[in-house]
N, C-alpha and C positions, 0 to 999 in steps of 0.2 A: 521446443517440446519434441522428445520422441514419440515414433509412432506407438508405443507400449503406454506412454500414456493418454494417449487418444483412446485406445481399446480399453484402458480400464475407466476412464472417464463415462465415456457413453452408455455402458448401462443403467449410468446413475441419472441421466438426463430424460426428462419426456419429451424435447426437442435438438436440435441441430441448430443452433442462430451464431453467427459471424459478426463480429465488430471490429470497424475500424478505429485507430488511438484516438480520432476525434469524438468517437462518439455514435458517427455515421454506421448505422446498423446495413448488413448485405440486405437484399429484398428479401425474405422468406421463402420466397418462391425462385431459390436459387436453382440451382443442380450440380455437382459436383461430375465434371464432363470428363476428369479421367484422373488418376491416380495412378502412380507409377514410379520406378526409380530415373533419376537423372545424374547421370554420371560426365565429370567435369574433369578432365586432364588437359592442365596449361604449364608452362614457365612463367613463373613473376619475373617482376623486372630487376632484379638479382639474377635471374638465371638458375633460381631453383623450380626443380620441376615437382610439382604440386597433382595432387590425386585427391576430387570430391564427389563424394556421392548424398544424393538427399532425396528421400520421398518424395514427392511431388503430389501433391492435390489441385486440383482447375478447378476454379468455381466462374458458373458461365449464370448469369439472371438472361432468360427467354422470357417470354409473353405467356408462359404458361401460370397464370398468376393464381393455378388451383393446385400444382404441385410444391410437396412440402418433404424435405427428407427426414426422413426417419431415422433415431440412433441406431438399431438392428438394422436398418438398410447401408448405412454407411459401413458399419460393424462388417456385412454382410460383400460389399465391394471392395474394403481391406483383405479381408481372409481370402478372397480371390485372388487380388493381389500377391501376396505372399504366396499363393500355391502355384501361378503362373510364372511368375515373374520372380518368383524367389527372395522376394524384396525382406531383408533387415529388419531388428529394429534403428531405422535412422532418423535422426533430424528430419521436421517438416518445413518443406517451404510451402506457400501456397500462391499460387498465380491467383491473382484476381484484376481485371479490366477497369482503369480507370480512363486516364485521355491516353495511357498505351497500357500493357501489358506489366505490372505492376509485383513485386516477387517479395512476399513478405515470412519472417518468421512468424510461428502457430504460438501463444499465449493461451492461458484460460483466468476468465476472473471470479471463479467460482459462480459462473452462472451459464458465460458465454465464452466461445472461442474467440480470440483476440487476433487481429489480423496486426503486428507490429513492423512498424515500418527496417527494411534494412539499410545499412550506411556501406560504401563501397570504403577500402582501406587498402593501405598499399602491404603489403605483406610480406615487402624485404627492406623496410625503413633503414636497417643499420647497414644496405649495401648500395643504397640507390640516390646517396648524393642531397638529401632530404634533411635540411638544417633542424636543431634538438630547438625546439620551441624554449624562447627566451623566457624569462620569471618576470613576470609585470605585476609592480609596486604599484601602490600610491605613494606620494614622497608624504603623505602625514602619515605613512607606515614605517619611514624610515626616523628613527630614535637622532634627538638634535644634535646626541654627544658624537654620535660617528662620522658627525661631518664637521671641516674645521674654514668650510663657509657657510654664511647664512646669507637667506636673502637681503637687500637691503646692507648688510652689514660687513660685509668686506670679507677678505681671509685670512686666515690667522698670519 
């Protein structure tokens, strides 16, 4: 999800709630502890060299179990964003803490923001030695006339 549609989501919400794919809702009494661009320049394992950049959101749950953020408040720490930091419209990631520090894409499912889990990938498959995943049958998927042995029953 880009950040344009974060902004145009939120004024349509009377809250701010977070979900993870399981189900597992953030605590409501999260706080979003910074927002920002994160910029990524590496070589794959090809040897090409790669250039990313993505918004960044932090959501941190304190003990403050009477704070609750508000869409015009979050609304209100993007537009900061953008004016300080000059930040895009970009792709969101969102940090959020589970037994480490955890980087998912931003989702909505028409109620709640969707915390979606990410998959790491090699991203020079056709330079990096990485065999083409084989086609796996059932052999009662394969037709009896194209083979000219059967079990049991010898070869032609």
């Amino acid at each position: 999800m880009k950040l344009s549609e974060v902004k145009s989501l939120l004024p349509t919400l009377d809250s701010v709630n977070f979900e993870l794919e399981n189900g597992t809702q953030v605590p409501e009494h999260f706080h979003v502890t910074e927002v920002g661009v994160i910029t990524k320049n590496f070589i794959d394992c090809g040897g090409t060299v790669r250039n990313e950049k993505v918004a960044n959101f932090q959501l941190w749950n304190a003990n403050d179990t009477e704070h609750r953020l508000k869409p015009k408040k979050l609304l209100d720490i993007i537009a900061l964003s953008e004016k300080v930091l000059g930040m895009e419209d970009l792709e969101i990631e969102v940090e959020y803490q589970a037994e480490t520090i955890g980087k998912y894409e931003l989702g909505f499912n028409g109620k709640d923001f969707m915390l979606l889990s990410k998959q790491t990938a090699c991203l020079a498959q056709d330079s990096c030695g990485i065999p083409a995943e084989k086609l796996k049958v059932n052999l009662s998927q394969v037709a009896a006339a194209s083979a000219c042995c059967t079990p049991g029953g010898g070869c032609c």
